[in-house]
C-alpha positions in Angstrom: 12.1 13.8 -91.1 12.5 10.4 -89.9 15.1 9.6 -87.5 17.1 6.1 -88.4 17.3 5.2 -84.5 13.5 5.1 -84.5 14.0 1.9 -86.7 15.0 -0.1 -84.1 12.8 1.1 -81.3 10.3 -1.5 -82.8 12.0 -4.5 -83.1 13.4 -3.5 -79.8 10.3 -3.7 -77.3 9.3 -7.0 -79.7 12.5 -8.8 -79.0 11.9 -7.1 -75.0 8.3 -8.5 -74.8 9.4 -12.3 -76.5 12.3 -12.1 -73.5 9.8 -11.1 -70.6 7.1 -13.9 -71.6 10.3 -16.4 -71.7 11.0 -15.3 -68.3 7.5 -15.8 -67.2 7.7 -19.2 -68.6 10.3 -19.9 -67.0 9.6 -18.8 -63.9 6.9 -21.1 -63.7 7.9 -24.3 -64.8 11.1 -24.1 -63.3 10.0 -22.5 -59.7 6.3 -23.3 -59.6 5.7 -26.3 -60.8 9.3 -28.2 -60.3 9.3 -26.7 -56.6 5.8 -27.0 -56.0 5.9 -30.9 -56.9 9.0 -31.8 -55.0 8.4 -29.9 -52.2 4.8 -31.2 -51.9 6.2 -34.6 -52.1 8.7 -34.5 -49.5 6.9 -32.4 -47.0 3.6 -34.6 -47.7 6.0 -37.8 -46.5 7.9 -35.4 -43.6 4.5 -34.9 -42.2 2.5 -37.8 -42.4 0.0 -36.7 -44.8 -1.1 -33.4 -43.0 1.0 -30.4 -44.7 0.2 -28.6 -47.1 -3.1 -29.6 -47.3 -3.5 -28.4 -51.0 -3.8 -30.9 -53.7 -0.5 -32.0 -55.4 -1.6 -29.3 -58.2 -2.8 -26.7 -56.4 -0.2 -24.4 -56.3 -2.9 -21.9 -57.2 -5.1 -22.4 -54.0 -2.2 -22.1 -51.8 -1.7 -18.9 -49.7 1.3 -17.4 -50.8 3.2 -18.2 -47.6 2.4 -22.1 -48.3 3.2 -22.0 -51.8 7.0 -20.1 -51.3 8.0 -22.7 -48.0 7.0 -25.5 -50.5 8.6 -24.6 -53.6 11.7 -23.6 -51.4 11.4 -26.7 -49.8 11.4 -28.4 -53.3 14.0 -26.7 -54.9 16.4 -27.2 -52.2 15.9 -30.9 -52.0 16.4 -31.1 -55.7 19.8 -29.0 -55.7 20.7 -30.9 -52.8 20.2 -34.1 -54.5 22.0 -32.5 -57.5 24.9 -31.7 -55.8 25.1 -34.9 -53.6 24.9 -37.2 -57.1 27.4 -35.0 -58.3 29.8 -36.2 -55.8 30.8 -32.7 -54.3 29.3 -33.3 -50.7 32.3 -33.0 -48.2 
């Protein structure tokens, strides 16, 4: 006999597996390569030229220590910047 909640179990784990791959995506442009870029940028100027010594698009290279201090870096800058165009620093 077929069971009628077995009808939804399918579009279920699609609609699961669309929502994890838009995470992923998100994930990456958001974090990776908005973080990466900024923080790159600003450390690159910070430190005259010396950290991190990856290429502005090698987030991939990078050890994972280098790559979460720079994308931190990068999106702090850019939500500091946010909130300071935003007029809400004290």
């Amino acid at each position: 006999m077929i069971d009628p909640t077995d009808w939804f179990d399918t579009p279920k784990s699609i609609l699961l597996a669309v929502l994890r791959v838009l995470w992923w995506l998100a994930w990456d442009v958001c974090v990776q390569t908005v973080g990466w870029s900024i923080g790159w940028c600003v450390l690159r100027v910070l430190t005259l030229g010396r950290y991190p010594e990856e290429r502005l698009g090698g987030v991939d290279e990078a050890s994972s220590g280098t790559a979460i201090v720079v994308e931190l870096v990068g999106l702090v800058v850019l939500a500091a910047g946010i909130w300071g165009l935003a007029g809400a620093l004290p």
